[in-house]
N, C-alpha and C positions, 0 to 999 in steps of 0.2 A: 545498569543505571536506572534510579527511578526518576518517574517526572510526575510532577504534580499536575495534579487535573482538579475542573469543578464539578465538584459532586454533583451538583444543583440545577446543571446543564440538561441534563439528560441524555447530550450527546454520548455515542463511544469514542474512547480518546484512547491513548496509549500511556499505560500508569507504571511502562519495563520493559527494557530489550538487554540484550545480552549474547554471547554466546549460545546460538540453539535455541532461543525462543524470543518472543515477545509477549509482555504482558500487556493484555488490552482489556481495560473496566476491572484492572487487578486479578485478571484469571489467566494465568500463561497457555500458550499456544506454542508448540514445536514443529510448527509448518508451517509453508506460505499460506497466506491471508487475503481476502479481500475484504477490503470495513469501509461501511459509508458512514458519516457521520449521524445519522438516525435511523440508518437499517440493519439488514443481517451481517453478523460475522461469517463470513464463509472460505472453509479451503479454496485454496486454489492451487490447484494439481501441478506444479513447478515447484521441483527440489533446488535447482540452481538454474543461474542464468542459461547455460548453456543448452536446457530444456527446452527455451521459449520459442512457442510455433504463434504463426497468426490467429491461431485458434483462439489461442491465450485471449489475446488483445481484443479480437470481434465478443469476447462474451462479457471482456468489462467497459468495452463503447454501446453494450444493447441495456446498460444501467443509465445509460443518459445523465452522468453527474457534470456540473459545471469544469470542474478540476477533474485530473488524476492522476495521482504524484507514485510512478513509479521505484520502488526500494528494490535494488538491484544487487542486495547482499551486501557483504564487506566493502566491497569498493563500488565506485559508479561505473558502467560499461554500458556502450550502445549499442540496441536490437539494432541489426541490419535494417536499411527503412521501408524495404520490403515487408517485413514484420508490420509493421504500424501502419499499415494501410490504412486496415478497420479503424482506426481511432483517426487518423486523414478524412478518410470518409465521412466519418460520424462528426465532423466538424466538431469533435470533443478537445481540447487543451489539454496537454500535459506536460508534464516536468521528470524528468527521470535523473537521479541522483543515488547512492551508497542508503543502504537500508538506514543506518541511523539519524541522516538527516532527512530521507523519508518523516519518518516518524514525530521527529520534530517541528518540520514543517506543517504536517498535518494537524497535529494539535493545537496550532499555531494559527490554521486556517479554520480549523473547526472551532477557535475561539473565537473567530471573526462572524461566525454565522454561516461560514460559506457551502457549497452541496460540494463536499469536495469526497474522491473515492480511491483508496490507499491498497495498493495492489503492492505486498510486501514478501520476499523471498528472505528468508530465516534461513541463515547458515550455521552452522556450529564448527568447532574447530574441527581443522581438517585432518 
């Protein structure tokens, strides 16, 4: 699916998702992600949910973004909340939902202006 973004923002947004990738700023990606809305694109070493250590979670609450809207793949699923300490801790908010409406929300919120950071697991068919 494509979604429309403003070119003119400067922000990163999500311009495609699909089976096995997302496209972010129009350049597809085949792996989990982290994207702020004005910083790095970067891997984030989780193939599927079932991956997720607190590790995970302590390296994207030490990015300090207002938001962080968790894309949990195909479907929405809950890290044990043992997991989510680190983001407990770090007095960060987030939201955790099915990758696709990840993606949407984010762009949603990055149209709002917000510092928001889009921690996304890319599955493909199984």
């Amino acid at each position: 699916m494509k979604l429309e973004s403003d070119p003119h923002s400067g922000a990163n947004t999500i311009t495609g998702y699909g089976d096995g990738y997302v496209e972010i700023n129009k350049v597809p990606h085949q792996h989990a992600v982290l994207l702020s809305s004005n910083g790095e694109i970067s891997p984030w070493p989780v193939a599927r949910f079932s991956e997720l250590q607190s590790e995970h979670f302590s390296q994207i609450a030490t990015l300090k973004p207002e938001l962080i809207i968790i894309g949990t793949g195909k479907r929405q699923q809950f890290p044990k909340p043992e997991l989510l300490k680190p983001l407990i801790a770090a007095k960060v908010g987030f939201e955790i939902m099915d990758s696709q409406a990840a993606c949407r929300t984010y762009n949603i919120l990055v149209g709002e202006g917000r510092r928001v950071l889009l921690a996304l697991i890319v599955e493909g068919d199984s």
